[in-house]
TINU-65951 format. One record per residue (C-alpha): x, y negated, z; residue in three letters. Coordinates in pm, 1 decimal, padded with zeros to 6 digits, m for minus. Example, Ala and Ser with C-alpha at 12.3 -4.5 7.8 and 13.67 -1.06 7.14 Angstrom:
<pt u="01230.0" v="00450.0" w="00780.0" residuo="ALA"/>
<pt u="01367.0" v="00106.0" w="00714.0" residuo="SER"/>
***
This chain:
<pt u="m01820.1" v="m03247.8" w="m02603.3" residuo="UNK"/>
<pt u="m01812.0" v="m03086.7" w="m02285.9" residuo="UNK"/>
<pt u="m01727.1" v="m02744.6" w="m02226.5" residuo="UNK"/>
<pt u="m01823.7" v="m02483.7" w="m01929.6" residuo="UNK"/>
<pt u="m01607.5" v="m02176.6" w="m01874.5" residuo="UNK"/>
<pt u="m01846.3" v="m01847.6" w="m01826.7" residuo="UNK"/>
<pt u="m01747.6" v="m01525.1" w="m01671.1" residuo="UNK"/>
<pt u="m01952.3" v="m01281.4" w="m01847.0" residuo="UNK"/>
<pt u="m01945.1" v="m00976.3" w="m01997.9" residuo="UNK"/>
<pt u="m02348.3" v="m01007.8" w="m02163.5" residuo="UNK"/>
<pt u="m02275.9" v="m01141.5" w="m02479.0" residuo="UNK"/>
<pt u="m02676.8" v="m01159.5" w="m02567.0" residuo="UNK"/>
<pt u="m02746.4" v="m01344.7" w="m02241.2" residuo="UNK"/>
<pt u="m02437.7" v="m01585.4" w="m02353.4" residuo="UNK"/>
<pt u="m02529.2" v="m01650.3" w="m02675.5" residuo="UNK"/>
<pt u="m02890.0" v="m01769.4" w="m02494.7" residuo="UNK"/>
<pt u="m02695.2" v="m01978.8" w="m02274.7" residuo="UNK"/>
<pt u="m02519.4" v="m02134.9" w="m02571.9" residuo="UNK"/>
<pt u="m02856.0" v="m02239.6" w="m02755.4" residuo="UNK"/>
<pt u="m02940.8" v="m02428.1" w="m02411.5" residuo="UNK"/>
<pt u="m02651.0" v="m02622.4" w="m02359.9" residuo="UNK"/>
<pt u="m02600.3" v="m02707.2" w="m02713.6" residuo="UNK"/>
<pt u="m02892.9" v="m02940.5" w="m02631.8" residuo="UNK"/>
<pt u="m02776.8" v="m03101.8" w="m02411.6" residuo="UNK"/>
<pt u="m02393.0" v="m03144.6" w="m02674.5" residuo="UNK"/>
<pt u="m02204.4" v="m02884.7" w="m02399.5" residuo="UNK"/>
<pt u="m02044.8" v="m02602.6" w="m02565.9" residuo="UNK"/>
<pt u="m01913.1" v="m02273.9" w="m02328.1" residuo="UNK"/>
<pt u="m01614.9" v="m02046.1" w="m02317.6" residuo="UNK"/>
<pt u="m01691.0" v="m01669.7" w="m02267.6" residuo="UNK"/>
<pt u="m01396.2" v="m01439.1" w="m02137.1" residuo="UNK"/>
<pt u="m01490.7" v="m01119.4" w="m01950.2" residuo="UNK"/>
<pt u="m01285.3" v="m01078.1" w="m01655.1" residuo="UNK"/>
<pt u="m01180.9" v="m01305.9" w="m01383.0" residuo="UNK"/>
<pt u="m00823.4" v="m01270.6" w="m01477.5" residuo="UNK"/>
<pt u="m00913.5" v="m01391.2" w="m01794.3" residuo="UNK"/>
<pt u="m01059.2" v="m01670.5" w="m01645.5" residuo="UNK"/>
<pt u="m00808.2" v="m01739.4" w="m01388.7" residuo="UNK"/>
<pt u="m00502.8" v="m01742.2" w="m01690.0" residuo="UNK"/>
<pt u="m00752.4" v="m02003.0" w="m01852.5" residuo="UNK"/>
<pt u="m00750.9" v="m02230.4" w="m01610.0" residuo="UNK"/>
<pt u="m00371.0" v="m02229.9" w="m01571.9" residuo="UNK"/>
<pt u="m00352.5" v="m02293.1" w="m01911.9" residuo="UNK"/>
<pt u="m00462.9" v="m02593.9" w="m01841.6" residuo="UNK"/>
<pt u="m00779.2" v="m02637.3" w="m02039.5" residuo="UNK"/>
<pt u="m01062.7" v="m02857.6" w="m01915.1" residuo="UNK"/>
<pt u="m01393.7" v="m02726.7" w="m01836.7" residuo="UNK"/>
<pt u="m01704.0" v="m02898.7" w="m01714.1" residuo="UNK"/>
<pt u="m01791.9" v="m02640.0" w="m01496.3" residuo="UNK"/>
<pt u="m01731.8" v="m02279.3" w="m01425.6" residuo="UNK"/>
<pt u="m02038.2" v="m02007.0" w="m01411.3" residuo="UNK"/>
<pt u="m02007.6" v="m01682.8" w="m01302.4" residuo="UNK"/>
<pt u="m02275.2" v="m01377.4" w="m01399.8" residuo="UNK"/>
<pt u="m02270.4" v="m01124.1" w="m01084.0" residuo="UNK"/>
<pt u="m02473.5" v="m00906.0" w="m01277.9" residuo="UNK"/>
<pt u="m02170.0" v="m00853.0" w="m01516.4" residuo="UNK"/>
<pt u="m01871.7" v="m00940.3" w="m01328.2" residuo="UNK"/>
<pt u="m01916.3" v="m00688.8" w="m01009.0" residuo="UNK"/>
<pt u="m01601.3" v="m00720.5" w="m00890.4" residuo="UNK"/>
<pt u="m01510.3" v="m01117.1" w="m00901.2" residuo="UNK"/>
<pt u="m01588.4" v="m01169.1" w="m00517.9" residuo="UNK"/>
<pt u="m01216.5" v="m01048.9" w="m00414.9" residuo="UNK"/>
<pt u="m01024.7" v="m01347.3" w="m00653.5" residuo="UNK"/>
<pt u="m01269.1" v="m01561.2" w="m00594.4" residuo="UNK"/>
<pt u="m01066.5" v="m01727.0" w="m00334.7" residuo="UNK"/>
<pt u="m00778.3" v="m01789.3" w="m00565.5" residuo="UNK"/>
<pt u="m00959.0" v="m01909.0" w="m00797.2" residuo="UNK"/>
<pt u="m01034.3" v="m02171.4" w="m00601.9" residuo="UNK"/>
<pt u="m00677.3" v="m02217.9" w="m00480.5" residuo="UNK"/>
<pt u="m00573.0" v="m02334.2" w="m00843.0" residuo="UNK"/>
<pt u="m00896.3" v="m02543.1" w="m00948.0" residuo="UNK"/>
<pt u="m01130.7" v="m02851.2" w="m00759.1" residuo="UNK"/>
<pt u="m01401.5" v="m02767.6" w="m01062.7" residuo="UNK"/>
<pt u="m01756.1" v="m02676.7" w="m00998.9" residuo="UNK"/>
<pt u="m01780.7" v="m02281.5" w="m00905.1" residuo="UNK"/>
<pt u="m02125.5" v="m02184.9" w="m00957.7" residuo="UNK"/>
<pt u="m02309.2" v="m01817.8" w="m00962.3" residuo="UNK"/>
<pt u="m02638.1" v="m01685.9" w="m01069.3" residuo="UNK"/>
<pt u="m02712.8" v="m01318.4" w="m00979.2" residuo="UNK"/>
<pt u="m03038.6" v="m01099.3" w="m01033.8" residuo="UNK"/>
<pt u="m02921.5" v="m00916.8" w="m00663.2" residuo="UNK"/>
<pt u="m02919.8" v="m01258.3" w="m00416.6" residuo="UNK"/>
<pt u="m02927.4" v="m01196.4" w="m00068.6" residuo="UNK"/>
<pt u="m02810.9" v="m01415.8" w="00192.6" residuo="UNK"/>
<pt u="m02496.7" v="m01250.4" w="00325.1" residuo="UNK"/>
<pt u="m02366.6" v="m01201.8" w="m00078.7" residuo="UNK"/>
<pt u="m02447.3" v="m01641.1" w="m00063.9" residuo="UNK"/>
<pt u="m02274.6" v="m01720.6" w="00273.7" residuo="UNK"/>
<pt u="m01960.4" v="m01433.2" w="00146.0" residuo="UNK"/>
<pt u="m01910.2" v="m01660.6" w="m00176.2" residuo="UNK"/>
<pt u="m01929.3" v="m01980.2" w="m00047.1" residuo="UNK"/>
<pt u="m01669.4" v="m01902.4" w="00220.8" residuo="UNK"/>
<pt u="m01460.2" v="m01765.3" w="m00044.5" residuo="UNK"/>
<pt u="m01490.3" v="m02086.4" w="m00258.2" residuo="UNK"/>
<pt u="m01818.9" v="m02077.6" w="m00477.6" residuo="UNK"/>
<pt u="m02014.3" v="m02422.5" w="m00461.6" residuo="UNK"/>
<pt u="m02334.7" v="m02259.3" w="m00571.3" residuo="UNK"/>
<pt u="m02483.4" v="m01933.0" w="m00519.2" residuo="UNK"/>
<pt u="m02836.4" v="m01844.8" w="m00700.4" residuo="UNK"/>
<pt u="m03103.3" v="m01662.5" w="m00828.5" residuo="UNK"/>
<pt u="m03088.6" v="m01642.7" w="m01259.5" residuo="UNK"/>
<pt u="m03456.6" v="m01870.6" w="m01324.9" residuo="UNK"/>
<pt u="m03618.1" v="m01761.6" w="m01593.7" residuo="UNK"/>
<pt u="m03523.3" v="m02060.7" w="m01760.4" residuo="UNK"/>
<pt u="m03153.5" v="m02151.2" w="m01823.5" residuo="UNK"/>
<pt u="m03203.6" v="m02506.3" w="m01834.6" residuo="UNK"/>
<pt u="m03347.7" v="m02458.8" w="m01426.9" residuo="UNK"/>
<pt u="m03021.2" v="m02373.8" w="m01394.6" residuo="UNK"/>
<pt u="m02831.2" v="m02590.1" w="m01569.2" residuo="UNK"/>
<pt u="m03033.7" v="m02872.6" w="m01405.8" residuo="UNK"/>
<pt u="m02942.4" v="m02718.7" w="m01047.3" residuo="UNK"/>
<pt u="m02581.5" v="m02780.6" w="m01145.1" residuo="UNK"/>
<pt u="m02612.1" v="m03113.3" w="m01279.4" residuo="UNK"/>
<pt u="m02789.1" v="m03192.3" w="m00954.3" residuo="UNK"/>
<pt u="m02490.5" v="m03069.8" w="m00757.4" residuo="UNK"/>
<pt u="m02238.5" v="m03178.5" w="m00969.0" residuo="UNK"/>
<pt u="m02422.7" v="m03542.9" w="m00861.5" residuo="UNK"/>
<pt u="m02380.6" v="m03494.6" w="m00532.4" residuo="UNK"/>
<pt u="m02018.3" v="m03376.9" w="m00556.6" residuo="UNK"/>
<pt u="m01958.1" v="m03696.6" w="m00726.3" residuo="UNK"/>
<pt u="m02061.8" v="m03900.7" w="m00447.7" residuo="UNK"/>
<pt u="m01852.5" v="m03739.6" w="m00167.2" residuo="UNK"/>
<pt u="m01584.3" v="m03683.0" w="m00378.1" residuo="UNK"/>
<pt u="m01257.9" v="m03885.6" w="m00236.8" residuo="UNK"/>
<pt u="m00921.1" v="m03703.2" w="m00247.5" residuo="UNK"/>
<pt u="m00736.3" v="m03593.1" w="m00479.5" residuo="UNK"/>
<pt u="m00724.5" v="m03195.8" w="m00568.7" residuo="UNK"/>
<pt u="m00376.1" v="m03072.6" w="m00544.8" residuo="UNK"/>
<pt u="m00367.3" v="m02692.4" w="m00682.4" residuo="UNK"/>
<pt u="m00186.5" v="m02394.3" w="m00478.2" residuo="UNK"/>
<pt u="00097.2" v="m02220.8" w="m00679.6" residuo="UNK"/>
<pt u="m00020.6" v="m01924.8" w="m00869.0" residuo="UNK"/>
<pt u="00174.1" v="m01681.6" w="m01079.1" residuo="UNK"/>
<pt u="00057.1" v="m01512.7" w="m01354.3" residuo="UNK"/>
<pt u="00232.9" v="m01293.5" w="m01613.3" residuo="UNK"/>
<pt u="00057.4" v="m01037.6" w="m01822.7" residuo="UNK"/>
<pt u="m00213.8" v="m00823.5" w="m01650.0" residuo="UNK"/>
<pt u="m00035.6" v="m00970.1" w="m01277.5" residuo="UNK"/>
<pt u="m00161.9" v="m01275.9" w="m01056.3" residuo="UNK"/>
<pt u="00052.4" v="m01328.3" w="m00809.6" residuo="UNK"/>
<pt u="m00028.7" v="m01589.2" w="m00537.7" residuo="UNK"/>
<pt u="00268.8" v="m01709.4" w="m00311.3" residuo="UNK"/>
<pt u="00049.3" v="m01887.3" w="m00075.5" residuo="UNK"/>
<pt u="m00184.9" v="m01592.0" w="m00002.0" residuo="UNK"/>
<pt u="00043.7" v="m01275.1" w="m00043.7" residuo="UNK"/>
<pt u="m00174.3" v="m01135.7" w="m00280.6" residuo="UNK"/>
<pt u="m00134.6" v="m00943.3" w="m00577.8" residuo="UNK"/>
<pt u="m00378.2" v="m00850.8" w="m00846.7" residuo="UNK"/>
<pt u="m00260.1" v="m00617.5" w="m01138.7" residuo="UNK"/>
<pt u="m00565.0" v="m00630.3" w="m01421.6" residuo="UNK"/>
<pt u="m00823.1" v="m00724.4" w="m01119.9" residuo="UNK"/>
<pt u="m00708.5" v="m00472.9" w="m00882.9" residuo="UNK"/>
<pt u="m00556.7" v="m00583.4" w="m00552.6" residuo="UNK"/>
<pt u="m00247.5" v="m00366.7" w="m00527.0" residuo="UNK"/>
<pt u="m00085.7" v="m00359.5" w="m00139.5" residuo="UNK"/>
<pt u="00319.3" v="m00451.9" w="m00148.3" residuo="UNK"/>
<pt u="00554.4" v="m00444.7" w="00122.0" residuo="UNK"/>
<pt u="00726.7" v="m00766.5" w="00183.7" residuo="UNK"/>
<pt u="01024.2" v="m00681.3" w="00037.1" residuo="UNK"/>
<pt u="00842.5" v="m00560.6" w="m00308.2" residuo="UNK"/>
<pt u="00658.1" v="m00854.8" w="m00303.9" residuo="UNK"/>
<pt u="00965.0" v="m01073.7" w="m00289.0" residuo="UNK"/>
<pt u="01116.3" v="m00930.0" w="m00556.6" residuo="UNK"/>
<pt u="00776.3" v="m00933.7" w="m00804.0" residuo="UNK"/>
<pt u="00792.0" v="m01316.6" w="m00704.7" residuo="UNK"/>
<pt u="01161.9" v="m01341.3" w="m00791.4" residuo="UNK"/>
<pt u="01090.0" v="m01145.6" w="m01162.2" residuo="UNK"/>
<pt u="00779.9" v="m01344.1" w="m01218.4" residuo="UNK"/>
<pt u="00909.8" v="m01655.9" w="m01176.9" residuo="UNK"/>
<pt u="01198.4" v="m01550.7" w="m01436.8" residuo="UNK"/>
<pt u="01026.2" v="m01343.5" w="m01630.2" residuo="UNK"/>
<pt u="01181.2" v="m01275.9" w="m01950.0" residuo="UNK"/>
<pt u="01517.4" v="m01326.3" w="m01790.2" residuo="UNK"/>
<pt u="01787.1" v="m01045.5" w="m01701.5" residuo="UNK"/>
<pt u="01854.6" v="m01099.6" w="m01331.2" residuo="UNK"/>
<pt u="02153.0" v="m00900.5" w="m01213.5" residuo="UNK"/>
<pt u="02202.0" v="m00680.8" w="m00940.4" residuo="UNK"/>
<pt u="02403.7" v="m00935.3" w="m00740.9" residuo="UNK"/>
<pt u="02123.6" v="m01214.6" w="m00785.2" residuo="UNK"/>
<pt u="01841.6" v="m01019.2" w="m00665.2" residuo="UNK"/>
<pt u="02072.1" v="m00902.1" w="m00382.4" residuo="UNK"/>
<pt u="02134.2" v="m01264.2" w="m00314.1" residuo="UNK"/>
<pt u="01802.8" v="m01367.7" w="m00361.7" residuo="UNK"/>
<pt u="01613.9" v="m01170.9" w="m00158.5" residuo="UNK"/>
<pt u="01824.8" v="m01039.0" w="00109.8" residuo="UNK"/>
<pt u="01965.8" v="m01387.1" w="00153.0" residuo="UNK"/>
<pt u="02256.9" v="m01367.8" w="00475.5" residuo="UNK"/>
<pt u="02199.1" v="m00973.1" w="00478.3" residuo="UNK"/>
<pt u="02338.4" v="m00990.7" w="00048.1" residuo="UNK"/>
<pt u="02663.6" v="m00795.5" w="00200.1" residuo="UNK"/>
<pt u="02426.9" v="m00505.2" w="00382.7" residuo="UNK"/>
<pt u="02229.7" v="m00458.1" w="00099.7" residuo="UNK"/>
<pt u="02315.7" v="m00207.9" w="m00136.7" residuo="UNK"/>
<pt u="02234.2" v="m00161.2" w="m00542.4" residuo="UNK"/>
<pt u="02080.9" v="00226.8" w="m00420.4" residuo="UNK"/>
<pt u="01864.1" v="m00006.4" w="m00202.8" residuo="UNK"/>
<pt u="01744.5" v="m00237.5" w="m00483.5" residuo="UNK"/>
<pt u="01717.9" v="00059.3" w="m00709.7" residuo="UNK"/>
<pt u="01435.5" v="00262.1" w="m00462.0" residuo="UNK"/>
<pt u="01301.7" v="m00098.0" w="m00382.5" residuo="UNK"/>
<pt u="01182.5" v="m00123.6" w="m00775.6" residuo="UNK"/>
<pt u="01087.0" v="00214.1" w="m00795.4" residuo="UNK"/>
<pt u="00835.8" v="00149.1" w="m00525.9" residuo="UNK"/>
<pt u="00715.7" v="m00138.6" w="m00709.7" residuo="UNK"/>
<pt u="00683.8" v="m00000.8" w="m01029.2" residuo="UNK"/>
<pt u="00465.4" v="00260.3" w="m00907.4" residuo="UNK"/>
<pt u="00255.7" v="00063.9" w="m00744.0" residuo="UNK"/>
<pt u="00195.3" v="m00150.3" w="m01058.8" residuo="UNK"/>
<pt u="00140.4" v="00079.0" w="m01305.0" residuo="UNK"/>
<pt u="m00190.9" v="00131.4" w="m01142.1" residuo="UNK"/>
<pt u="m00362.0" v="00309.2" w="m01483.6" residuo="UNK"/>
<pt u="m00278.0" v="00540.2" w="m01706.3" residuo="UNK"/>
<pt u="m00228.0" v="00322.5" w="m01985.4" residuo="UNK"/>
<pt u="m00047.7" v="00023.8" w="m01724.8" residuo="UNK"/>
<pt u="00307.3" v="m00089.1" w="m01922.9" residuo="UNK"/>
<pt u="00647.0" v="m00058.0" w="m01711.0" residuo="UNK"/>
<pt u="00595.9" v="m00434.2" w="m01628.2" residuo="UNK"/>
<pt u="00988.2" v="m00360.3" w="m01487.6" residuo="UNK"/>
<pt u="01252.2" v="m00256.3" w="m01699.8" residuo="UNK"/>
<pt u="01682.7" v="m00225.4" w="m01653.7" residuo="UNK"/>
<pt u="01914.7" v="m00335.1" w="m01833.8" residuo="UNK"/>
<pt u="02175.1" v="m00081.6" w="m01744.2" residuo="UNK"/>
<pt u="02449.0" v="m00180.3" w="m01536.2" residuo="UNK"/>
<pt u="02274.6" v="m00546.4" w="m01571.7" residuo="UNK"/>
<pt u="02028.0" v="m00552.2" w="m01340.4" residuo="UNK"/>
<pt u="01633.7" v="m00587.0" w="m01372.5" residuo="UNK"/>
<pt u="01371.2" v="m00803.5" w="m01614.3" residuo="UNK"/>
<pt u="01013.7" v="m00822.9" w="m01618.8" residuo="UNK"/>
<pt u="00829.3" v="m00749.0" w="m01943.0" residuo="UNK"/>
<pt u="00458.4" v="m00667.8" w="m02035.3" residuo="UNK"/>
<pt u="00503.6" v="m00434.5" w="m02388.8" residuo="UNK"/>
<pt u="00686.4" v="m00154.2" w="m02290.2" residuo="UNK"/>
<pt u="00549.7" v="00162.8" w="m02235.6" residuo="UNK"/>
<pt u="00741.4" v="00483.9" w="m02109.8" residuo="UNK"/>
***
């Protein structure tokens, strides 16, 4: 059976969508956020398609683009709001179709079957994904500079962002004073000092604990050095 991933926080409108594609033996996978979605399709779980509701998900436009980077499936979005500039803004970013909800799912579906025909045709190289970076609430892309800490775009420094790339792609690991240094500063290691490294992840800690309720995705081991971790709470 094929299976569509849906971006969509209106459980009633899902459940219609459901009925409608269980007629056609496809089956769909609701998460609300586009983090969700995005740590889906890293998980590497196949989907038919992906559909997006604009009427729920306000605020997918800005990871769009990454999304993209990671997957060559079928991007589509239905919206109650279309206008032409919101169409030409997601297809730049990545979206293959941009459209008016029909008052009839199955006018939709159709409208992606037709396109997923088309895409077919044309179709000749292979897809090979960007590197992406997820841990937690954070997606981190290397290729873009971007960060994203529970769908909030959160500005680092280069130096910050360095080092979030060095703990993500270790996370869980203890990485000591002297391999961060080493790391990061690379044929300035001697220059640097731990007082540096110290303020550096300060910085960055603040800037990621971007709610109230955000977990100290940083913590020290003392006299150690520095570990990322998602459950801790100060």
């Amino acid at each position: 059976m094929n299976k569509i991933l849906a971006v969509d926080k209106d459980i009633d409108f899902h459940k219609q969508r459901i009925e409608e594609l269980a007629k056609y033996n496809i089956t769909a996978l609701r998460v609300d956020t586009m983090h969700e979605a995005i740590t889906q399709l890293i998980s590497g779980d196949k989907f038919f398609f992906i559909v997006i509701n604009e009427d729920t998900i306000i605020d997918f436009m800005e990871q769009l683009p990454i999304m993209r980077d990671i997957t060559d499936i079928t991007i589509v979005i239905f919206t109650n709001s279309y206008t032409i500039e919101k169409r030409l803004k997601a297809m730049s970013f990545g979206a293959d179709l941009y459209e008016s909800h029909n008052a009839y799912i199955s006018d939709n579906f159709f409208a992606v079957l037709e396109l997923l025909k088309k895409q077919k045709r044309w179709a000749q190289q292979q897809f090979e994904p960007l590197p992406l970076l997820v841990y937690g609430d954070i997606i981190l892309s290397p290729p873009r500079r971007s960060v994203y800490v529970k769908g909030i775009e959160v500005s680092l420094t280069k130096l910050e962002f360095d080092i979030l790339e060095y703990l993500m792609s270790n996370h869980g690991i203890i990485l000591t004073h002297q391999q961060i240094l080493y790391t990061i500063w690379g044929d300035e290691y001697e220059e640097a000092s731990y007082e540096v490294l110290r303020n550096a992840i300060k910085r960055l800690r603040e800037k990621l604990r971007i709610l109230p309720d955000s977990p100290n995705y940083i913590e020290n081991e003392r006299e150690v050095g520095y570990f990322l971790t998602y459950n801790t709470i100060d």
